[in-house]
C-alpha positions as MATLAB code, in Angstrom:
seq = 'XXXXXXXXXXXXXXXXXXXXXXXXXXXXXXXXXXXXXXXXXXXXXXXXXXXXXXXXXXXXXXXXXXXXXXXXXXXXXXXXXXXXXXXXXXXXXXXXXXXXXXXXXXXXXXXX';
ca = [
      81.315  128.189  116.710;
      79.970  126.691  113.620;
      76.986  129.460  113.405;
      79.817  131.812  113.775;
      81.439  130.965  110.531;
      78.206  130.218  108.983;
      77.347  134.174  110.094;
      80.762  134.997  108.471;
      79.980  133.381  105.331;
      76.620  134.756  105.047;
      78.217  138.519  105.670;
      80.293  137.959  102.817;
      77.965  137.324  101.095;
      78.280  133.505   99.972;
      74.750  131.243  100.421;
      73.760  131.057  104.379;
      72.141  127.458  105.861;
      75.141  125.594  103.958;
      76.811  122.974  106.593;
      80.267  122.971  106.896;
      81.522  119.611  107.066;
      84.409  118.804  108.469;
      86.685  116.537  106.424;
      89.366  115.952  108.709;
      88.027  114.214  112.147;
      89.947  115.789  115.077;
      89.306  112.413  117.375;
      90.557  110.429  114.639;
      91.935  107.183  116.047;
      94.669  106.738  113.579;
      96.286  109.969  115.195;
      96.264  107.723  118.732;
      96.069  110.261  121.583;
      98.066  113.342  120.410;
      94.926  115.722  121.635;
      95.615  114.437  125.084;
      99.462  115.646  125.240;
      99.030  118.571  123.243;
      96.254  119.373  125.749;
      98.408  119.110  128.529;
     101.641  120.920  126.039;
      99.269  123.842  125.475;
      98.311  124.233  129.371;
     102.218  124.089  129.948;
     102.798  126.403  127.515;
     100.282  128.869  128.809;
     101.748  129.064  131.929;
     105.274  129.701  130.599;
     103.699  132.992  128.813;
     101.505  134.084  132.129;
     104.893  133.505  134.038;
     106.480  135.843  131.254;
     103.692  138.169  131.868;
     104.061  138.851  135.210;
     107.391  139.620  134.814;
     109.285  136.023  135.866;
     112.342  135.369  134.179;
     112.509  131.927  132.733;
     115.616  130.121  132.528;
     116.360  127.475  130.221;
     115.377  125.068  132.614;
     111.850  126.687  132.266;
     111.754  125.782  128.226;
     109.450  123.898  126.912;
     110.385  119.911  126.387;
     110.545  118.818  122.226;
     108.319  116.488  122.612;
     105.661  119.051  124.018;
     106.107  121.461  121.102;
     106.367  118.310  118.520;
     102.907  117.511  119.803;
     101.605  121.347  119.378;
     103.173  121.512  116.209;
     101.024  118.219  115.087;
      98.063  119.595  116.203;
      98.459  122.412  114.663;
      99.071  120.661  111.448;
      95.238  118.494  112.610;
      93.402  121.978  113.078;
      94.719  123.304  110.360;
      93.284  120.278  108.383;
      89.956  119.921  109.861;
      87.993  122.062  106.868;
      90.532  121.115  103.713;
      93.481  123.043  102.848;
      95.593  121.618  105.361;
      97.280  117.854  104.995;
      94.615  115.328  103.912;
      94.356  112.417  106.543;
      96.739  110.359  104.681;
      99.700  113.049  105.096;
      98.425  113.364  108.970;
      98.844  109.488  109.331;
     102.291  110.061  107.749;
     102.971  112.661  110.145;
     101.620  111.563  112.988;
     103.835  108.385  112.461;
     106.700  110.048  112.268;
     105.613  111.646  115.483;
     105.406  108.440  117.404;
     108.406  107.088  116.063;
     109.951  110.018  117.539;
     108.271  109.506  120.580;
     107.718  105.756  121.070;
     106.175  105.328  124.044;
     103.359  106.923  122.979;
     102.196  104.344  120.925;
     101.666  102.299  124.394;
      99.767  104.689  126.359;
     103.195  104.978  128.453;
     104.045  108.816  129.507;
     108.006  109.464  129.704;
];
């Protein structure tokens, strides 16, 4: 993916064989294991829309939980980070607690 961008870049025209460095590490361990349930969020997610797609109805009962899409909407916020103009890993910290104190049992490992 990187040589992608890097490709990009070079066909508009900026310097090729600069690195891109990340300065926001996705498998940061302040952000505990949010990858893992937004992982598992997104998969639930994409089977909501390929239900959708074949022409299922969803009910209500089909939505998906808050604490799925506050997870997808934190990893967003992480992605969105990764190469700078996003939240700098101080904010994500901030966020991310606010996440878990949402969500407690995350900060144990525990599932709900």
């Amino acid at each position: 993916m990187e040589d992608e961008v890097l490709a990009l870049f070079a066909a508009l025209g900026f310097p090729s064989g600069r690195e891109i460095v990340p300065v926001i590490d996705l498998h940061d361990k302040a952000f505990g294991n949010y990858d893992a349930i937004a992982s598992l969020a997104d998969i639930h997610a994409g089977g909501l829309i390929r239900a959708a797609e074949q022409g299922y109805v969803l009910g209500p009962e089909h939505d998906q939980p808050p604490k799925e899409l506050d997870y997808l909407q934190f990893s967003d916020l992480v992605w969105g980070s990764v190469y700078g103009g996003g939240l700098s890993r101080d904010e994500l910290i901030a966020e991310y607690e606010r996440l878990t104190s949402r969500w407690p049992d995350q900060r144990s490992g525990r599932e709900s």
